[in-house]
mmCIF file of the C-alpha atoms, coordinates in Angstrom:
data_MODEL
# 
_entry.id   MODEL 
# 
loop_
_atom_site.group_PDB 
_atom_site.id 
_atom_site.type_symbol 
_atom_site.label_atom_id 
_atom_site.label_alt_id 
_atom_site.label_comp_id 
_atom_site.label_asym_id 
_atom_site.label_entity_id 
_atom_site.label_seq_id 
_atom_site.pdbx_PDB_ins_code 
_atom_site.Cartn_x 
_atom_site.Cartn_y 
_atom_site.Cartn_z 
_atom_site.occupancy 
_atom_site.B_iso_or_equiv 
_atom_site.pdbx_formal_charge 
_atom_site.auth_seq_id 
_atom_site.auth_comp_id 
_atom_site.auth_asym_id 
_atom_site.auth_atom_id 
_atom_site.pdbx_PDB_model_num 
ATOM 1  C CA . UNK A 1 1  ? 0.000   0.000  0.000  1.00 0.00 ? 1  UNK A CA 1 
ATOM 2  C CA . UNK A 1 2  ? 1.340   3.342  -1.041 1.00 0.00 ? 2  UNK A CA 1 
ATOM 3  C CA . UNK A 1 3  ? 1.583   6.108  1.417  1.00 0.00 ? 3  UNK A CA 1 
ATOM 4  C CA . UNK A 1 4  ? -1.061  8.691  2.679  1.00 0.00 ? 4  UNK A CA 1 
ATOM 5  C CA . UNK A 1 5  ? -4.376  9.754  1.317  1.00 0.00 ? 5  UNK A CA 1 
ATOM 6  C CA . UNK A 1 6  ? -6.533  12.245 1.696  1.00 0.00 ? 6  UNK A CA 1 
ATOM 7  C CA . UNK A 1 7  ? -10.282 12.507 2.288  1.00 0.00 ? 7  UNK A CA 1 
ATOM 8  C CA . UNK A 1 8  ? -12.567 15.051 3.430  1.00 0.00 ? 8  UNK A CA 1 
ATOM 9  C CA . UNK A 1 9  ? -14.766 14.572 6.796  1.00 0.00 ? 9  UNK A CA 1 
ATOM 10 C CA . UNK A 1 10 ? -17.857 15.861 7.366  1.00 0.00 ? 10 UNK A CA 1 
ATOM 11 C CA . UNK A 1 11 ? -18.813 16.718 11.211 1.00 0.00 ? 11 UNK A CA 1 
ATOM 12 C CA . UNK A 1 12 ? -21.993 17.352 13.313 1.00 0.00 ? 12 UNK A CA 1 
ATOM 13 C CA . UNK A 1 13 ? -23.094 18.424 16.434 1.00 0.00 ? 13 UNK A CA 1 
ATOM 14 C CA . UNK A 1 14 ? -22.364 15.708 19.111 1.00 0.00 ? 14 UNK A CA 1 
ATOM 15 C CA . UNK A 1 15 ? -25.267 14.423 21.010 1.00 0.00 ? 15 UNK A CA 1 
ATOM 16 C CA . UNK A 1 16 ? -25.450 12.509 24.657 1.00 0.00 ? 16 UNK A CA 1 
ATOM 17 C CA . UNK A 1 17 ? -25.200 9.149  22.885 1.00 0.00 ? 17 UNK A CA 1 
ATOM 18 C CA . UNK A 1 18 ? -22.241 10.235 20.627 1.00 0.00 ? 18 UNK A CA 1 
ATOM 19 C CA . UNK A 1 19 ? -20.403 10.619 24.077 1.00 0.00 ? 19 UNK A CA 1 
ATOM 20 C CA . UNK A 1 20 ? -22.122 8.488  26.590 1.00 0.00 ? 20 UNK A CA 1 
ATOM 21 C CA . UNK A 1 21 ? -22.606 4.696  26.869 1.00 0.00 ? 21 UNK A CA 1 
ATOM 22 C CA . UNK A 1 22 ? -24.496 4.917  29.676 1.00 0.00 ? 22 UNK A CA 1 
ATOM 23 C CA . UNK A 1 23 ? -25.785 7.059  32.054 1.00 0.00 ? 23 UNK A CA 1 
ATOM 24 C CA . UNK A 1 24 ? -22.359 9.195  33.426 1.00 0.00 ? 24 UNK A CA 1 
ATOM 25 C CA . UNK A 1 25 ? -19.847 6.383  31.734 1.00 0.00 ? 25 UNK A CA 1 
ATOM 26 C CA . UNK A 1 26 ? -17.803 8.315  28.698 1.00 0.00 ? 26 UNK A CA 1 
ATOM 27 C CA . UNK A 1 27 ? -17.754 6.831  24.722 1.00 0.00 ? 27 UNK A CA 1 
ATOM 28 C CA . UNK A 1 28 ? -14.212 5.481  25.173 1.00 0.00 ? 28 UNK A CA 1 
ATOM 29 C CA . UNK A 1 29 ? -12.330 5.601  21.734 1.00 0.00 ? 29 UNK A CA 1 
ATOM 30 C CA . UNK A 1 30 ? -14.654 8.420  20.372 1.00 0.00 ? 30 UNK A CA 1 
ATOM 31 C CA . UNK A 1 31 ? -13.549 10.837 18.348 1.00 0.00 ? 31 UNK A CA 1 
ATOM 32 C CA . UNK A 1 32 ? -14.432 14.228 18.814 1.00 0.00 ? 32 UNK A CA 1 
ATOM 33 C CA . UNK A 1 33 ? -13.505 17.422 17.645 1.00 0.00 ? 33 UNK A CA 1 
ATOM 34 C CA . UNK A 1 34 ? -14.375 21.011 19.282 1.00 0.00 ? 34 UNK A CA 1 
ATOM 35 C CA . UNK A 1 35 ? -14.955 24.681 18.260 1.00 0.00 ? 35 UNK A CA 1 
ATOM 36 C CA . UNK A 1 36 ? -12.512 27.057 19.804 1.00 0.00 ? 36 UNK A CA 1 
ATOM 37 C CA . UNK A 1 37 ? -14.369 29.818 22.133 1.00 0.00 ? 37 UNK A CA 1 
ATOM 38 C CA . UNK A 1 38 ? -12.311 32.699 20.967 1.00 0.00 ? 38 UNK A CA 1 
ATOM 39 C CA . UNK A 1 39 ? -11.813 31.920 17.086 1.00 0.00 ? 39 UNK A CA 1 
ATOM 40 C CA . UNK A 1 40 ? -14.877 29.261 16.242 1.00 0.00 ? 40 UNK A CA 1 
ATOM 41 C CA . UNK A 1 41 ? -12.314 27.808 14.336 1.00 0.00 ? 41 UNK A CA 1 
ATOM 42 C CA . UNK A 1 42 ? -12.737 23.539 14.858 1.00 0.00 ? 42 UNK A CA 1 
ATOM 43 C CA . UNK A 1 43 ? -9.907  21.962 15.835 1.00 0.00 ? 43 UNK A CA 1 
ATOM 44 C CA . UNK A 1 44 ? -8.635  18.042 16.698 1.00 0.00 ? 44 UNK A CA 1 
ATOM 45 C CA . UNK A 1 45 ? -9.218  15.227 16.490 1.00 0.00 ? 45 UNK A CA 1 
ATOM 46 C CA . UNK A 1 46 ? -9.388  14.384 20.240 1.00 0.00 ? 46 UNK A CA 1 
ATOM 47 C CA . UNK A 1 47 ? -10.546 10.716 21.545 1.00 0.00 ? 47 UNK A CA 1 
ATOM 48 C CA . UNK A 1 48 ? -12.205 10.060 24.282 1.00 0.00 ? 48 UNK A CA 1 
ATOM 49 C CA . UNK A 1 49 ? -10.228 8.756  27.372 1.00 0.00 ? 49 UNK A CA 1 
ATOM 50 C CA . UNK A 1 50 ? -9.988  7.588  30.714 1.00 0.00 ? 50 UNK A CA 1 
ATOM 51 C CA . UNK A 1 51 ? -7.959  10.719 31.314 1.00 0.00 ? 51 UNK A CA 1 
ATOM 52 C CA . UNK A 1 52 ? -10.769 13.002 29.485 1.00 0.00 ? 52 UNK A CA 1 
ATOM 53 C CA . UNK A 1 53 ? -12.174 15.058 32.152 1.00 0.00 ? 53 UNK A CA 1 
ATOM 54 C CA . UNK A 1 54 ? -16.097 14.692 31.903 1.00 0.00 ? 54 UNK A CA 1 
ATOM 55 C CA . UNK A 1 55 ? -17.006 17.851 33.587 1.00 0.00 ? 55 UNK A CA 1 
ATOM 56 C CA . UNK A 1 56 ? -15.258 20.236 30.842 1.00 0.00 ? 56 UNK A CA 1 
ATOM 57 C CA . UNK A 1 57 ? -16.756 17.991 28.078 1.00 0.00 ? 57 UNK A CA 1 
ATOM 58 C CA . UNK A 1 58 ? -20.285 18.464 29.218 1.00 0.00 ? 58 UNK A CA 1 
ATOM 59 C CA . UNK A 1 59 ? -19.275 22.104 29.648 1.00 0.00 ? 59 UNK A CA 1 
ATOM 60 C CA . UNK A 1 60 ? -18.112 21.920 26.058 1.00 0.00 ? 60 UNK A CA 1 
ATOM 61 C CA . UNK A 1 61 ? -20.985 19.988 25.195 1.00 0.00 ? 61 UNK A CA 1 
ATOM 62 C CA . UNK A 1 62 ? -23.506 22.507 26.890 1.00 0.00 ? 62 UNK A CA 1 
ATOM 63 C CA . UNK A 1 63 ? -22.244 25.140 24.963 1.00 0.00 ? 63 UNK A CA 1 
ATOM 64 C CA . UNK A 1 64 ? -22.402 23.700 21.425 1.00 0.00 ? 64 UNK A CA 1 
ATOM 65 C CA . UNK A 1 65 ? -18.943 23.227 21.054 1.00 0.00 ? 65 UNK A CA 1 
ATOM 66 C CA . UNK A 1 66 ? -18.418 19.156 20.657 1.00 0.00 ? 66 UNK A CA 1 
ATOM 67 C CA . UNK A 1 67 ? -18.525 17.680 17.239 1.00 0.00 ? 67 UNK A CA 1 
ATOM 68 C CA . UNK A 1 68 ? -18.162 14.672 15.889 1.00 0.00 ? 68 UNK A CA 1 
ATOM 69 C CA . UNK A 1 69 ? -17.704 12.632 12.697 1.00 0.00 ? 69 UNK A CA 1 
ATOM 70 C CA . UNK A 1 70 ? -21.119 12.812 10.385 1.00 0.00 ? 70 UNK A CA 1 
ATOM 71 C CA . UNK A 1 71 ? -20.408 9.028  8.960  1.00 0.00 ? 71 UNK A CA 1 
ATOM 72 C CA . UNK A 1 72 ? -22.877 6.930  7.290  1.00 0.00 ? 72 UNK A CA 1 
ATOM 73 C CA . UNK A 1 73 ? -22.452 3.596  8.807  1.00 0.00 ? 73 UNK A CA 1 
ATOM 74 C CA . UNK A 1 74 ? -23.654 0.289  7.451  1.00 0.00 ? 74 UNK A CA 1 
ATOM 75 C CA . UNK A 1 75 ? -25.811 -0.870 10.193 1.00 0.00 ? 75 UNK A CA 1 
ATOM 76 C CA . UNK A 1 76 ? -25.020 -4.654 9.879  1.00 0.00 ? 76 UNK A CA 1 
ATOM 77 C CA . UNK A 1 77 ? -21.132 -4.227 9.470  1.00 0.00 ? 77 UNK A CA 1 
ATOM 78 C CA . UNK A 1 78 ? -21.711 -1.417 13.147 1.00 0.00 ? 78 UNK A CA 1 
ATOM 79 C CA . UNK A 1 79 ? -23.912 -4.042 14.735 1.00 0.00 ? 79 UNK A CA 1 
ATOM 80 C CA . UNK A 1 80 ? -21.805 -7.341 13.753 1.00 0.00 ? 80 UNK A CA 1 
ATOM 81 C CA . UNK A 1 81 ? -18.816 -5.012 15.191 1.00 0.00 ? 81 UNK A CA 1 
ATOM 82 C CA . UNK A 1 82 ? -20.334 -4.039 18.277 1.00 0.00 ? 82 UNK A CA 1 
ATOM 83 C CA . UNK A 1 83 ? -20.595 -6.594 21.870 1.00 0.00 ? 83 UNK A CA 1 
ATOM 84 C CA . UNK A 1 84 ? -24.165 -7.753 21.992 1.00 0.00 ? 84 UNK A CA 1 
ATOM 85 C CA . UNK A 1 85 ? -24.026 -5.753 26.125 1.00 0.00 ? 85 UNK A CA 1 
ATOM 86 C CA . UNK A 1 86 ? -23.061 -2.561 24.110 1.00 0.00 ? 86 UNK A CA 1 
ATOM 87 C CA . UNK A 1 87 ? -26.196 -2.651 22.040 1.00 0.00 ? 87 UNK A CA 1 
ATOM 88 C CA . UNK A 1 88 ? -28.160 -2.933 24.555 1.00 0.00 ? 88 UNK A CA 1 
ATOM 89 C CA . UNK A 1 89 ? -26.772 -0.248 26.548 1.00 0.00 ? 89 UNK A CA 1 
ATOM 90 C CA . UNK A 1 90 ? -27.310 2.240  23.787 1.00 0.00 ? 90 UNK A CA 1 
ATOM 91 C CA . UNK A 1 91 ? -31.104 1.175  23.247 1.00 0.00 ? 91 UNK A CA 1 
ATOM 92 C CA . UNK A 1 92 ? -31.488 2.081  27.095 1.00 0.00 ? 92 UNK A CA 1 
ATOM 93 C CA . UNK A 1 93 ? -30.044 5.619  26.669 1.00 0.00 ? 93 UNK A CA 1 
# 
């Protein structure tokens, strides 16, 4: 495989399920990017952490400032991917 490529990424506006798994327990692994206060200007990516500190992203989140990747995902690849305790967390949200 040759070396990089290039793509372009669409983003939206986070919501609680694009950061929570459950009720208070963090998306580990997702990606998120956020709008500066003073500029606007978007910047990361940032993933989400056991070091991520949940209080400034729901500040962050409050304020309209958490975004994440707009991507079209094949439901039966996403649901053959994801553990079956997941699934059902995320149906409970």
């Amino acid at each position: 495989m040759e070396g990089n490529i290039s793509f372009n990424q669409s983003l939206r506006l986070a919501t609680k399920t694009d950061l929570l798994v459950g009720k208070g327990l963090l998306k580990i692994g997702q990606p998120i990017y956020v709008k500066h206060f003073k500029d606007n200007k978007i910047y990361g990516v940032y993933i989400i952490d056991a070091f991520t500190r949940a209080k400034k992203l729901e500040e962050y989140f409050n304020h309209d400032r958490i975004f994440v990747p707009d991507l079209e995902y094949i439901n039966d690849i996403n649901n053959q991917l994801l553990q079956h305790d997941y699934r059902s967390r995320l149906q409970n949200l």
